[in-house]
Each structure stands twice: as structure tokens, then as C-alpha cells.
C-alpha positions as CSV (number, residue, x, y, z in Angstrom):
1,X,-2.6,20.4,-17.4
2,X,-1.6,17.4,-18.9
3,X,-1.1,18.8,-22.8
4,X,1.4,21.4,-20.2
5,X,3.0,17.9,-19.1
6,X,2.9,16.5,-22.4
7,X,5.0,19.0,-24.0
8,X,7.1,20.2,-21.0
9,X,8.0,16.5,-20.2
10,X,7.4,14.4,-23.2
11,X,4.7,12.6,-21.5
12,X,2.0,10.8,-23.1
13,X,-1.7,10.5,-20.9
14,X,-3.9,7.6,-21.5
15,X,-7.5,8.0,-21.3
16,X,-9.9,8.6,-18.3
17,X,-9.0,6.0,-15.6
18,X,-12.4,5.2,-13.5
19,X,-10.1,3.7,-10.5
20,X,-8.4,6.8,-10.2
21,X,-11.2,9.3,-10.0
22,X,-11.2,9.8,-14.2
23,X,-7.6,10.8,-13.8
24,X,-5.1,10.4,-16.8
25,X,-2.2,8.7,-16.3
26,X,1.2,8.7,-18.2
27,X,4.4,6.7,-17.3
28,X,8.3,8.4,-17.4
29,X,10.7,6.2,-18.0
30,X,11.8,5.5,-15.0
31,X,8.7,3.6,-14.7
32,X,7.1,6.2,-12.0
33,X,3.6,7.2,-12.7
34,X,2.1,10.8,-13.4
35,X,-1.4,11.3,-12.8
36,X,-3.4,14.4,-13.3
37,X,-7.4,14.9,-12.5
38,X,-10.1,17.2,-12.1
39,X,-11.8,17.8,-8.8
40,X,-13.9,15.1,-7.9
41,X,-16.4,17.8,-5.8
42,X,-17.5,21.2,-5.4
43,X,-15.7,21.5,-2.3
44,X,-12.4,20.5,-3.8
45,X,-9.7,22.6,-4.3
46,X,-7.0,22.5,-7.0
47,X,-4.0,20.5,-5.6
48,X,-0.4,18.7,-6.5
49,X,0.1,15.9,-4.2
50,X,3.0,13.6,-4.9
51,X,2.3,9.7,-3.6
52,X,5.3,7.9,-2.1
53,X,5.2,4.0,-2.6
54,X,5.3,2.2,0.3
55,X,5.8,-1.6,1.7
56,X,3.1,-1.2,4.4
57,X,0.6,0.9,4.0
58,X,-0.7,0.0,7.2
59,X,2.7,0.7,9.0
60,X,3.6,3.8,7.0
61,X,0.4,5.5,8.5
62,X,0.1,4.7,11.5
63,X,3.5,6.5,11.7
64,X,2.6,9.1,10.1
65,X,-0.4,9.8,12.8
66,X,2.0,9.0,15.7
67,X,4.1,11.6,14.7
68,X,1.2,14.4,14.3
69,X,-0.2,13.4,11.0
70,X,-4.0,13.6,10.6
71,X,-5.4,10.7,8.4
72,X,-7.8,12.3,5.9
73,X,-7.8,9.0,3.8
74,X,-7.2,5.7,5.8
75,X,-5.7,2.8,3.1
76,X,-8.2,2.2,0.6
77,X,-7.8,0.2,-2.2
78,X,-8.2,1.2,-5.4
79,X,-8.9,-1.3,-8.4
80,X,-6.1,-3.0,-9.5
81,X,-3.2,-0.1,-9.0
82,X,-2.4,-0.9,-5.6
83,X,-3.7,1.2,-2.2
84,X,-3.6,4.5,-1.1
85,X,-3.7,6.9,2.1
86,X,-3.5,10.3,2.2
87,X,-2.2,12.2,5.7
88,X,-1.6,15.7,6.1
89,X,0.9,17.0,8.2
90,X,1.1,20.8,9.1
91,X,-1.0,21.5,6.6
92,X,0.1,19.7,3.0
93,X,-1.4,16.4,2.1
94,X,0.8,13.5,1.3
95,X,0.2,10.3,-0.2
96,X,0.9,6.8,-0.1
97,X,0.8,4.4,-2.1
98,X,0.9,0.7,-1.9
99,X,1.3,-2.3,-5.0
């Protein structure tokens, strides 16, 4: 996938990234991040899930589960990149992301 990305978008992935699950990560230059990695387990599926940055983490799910979301990742923080969440709503997984 990401030698797809690489030509496709002129992106250029860095090496494994052990915060991020051994993904690769390139940045566009808009300064947004593109991350691509393998399943982590066997029961895993292959997925694109886009992560929205957010100011409050703690806010933006707890709206997100008010409004029907189910929280398959509460905020957990992740190295030095910030913290994440995932919720899915009606079946497709979205991200957060907080710095």
C-alpha cells in the first residue's frame, strides 16, 4: 500500500513506527499525516479509517456515544503523537485524534 501512495501521491513513508502499531507514516504538505499498517491480529480485518484531530478527546467522545456511537477504543495515549479514540457509528469506525 504505501509504494501505491508513494507514487499516486508523491508521498514518502518513514520506517516502522512502534507507537503506531509498526505503521509507516509520511507527511503531505499540508502538514496532515498518512499512516498505513498491517493488521495488528488475526482477527483483524483490512481497513481505511481517517482520524479527525480534535481539542478534547474527552469531550469529542463522549459526544460521539451520546449520539449512538459505540466506543471501541476509549482515549489512549499513544507515545509522543498525541491520543487517540476510535468510535463506530452505524457500522464505520472513526477516529480521533488529540496533540
Amino acid at each position: 500500500m504505501t509504494r501505491l501512495y508513494e507514487r499516486m501521491h508523491g508521498l514518502s513513508f518513514g520506517p516502522p513506527d512502534a507507537d503506531l502499531g509498526q505503521a509507516r507514516v509520511a507527511t503531505r504538505a499540508d502538514g496532515s499525516l498518512v499512516g498505513v499498517r498491517k493488521p495488528l491480529a488475526a482477527h483483524e480485518q483490512p481497513i481505511m479509517r481517517t482520524y479527525l484531530a480534535v481539542q478534547n478527546i474527552e469531550r469529542a467522545v463522549k459526544n460521539a456515544e451520546d449520539s449512538g456511537a459505540i466506543v471501541a477504543y476509549p482515549p489512549t495515549r499513544q507515545g509522543d503523537r498525541g491520543t487517540f479514540a476510535i468510535v463506530i457509528q452505524g457500522g464505520v469506525e472513526h477516529g480521533l485524534w488529540q496533540r
